[in-house]
C-alpha positions in Angstrom: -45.2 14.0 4.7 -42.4 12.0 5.7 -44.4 8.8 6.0 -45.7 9.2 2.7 -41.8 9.0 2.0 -41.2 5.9 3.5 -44.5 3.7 2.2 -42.0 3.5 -1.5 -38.9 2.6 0.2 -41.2 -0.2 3.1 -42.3 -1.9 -0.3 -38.8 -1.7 -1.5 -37.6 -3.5 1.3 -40.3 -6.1 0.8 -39.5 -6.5 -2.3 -36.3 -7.4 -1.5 -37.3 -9.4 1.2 -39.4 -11.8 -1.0 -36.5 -11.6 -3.5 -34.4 -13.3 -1.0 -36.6 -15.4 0.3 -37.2 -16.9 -2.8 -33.6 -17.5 -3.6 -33.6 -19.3 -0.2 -35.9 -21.5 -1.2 -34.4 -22.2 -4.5 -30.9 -22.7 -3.3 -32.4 -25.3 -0.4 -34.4 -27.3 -3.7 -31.4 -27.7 -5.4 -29.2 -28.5 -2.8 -26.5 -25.2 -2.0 -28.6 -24.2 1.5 -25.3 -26.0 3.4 -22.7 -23.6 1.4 -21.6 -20.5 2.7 -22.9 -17.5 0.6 -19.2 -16.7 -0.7 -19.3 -20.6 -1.5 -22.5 -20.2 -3.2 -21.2 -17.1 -5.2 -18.3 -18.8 -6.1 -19.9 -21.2 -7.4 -22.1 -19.2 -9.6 -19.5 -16.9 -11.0 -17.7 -20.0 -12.3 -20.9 -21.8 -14.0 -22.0 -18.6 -15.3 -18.4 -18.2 -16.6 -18.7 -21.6 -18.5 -21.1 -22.3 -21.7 -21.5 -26.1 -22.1 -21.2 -28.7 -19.1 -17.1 -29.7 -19.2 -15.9 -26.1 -19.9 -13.0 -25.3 -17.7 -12.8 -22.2 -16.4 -9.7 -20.3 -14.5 -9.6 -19.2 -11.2 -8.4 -16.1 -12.3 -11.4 -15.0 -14.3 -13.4 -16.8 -11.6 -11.8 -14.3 -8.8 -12.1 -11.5 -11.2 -15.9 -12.1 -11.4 -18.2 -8.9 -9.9 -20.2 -11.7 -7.0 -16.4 -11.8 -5.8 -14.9 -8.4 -5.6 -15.5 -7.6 -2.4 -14.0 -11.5 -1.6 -10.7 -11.7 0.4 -8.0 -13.7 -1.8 -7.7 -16.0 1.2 -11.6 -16.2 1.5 -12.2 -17.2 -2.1 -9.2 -19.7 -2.1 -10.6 -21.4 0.6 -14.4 -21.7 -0.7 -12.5 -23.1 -4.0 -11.1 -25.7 -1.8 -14.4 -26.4 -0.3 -16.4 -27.0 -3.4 -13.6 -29.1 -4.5 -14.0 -31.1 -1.4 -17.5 -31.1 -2.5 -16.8 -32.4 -5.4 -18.7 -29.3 -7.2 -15.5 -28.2 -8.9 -12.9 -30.4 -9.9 -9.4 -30.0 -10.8 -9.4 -29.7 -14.5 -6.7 -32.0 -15.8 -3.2 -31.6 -16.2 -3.1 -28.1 -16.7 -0.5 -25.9 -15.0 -2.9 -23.0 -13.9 -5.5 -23.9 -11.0 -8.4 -24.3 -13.8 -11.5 -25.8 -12.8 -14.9 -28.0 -13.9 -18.0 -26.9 -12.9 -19.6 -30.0 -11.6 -23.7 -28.6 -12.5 -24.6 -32.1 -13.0 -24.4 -32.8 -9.1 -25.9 -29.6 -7.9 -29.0 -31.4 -6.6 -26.9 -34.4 -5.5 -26.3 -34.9 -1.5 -22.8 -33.5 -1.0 -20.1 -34.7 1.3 -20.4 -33.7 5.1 -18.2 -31.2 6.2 
């Protein structure tokens, strides 16, 4: 009886398994395999945080986004700093808060080395 149990929960983790594997994949096509997964999440919170290409987007609501709650404030900072160096956020303008571009365009692009 108890490994009838665990067949549901073995092709949960399968699941899962292909899941990742897939996103693996994905992030290595376009280009992200090199950043860290709190980089990559970073990332993502601020593009899906943006609607058109040249929105600018705060840190603030990037920080507050759920991939980056469980993020130290010193973790996230630095990952910000990276994908700047990256050159897959930029510095938006002259504004006085630390707002940001999402630089989707070069996703794909060979990035800097670290």
């Amino acid at each position: 009886p108890s490994c009838l149990r665990m067949i549901p929960v073995m092709d949960k983790l399968t699941s899962i398994f292909e899941l990742r594997e897939m996103l693996r994949q994905l992030e290595r096509d376009v280009g992200l395999q090199d950043l860290s997964r709190i980089e990559r999440d970073v990332l993502l919170a601020a593009h899906s945080l943006t609607e058109t290409p040249g929105d600018i987007v705060s840190s603030d609501r990037i920080r507050s986004h759920s991939l980056l709650q469980p993020v130290a404030q010193a973790t996230f900072y630095r990952a910000i700093r990276t994908l700047v160096g990256a050159g897959l956020l930029e510095h938006a303008g002259r504004s006085r808060a630390r707002a940001y571009i999402v630089r989707s365009d070069l996703v794909g692009a060979d990035l800097p080395e670290r």
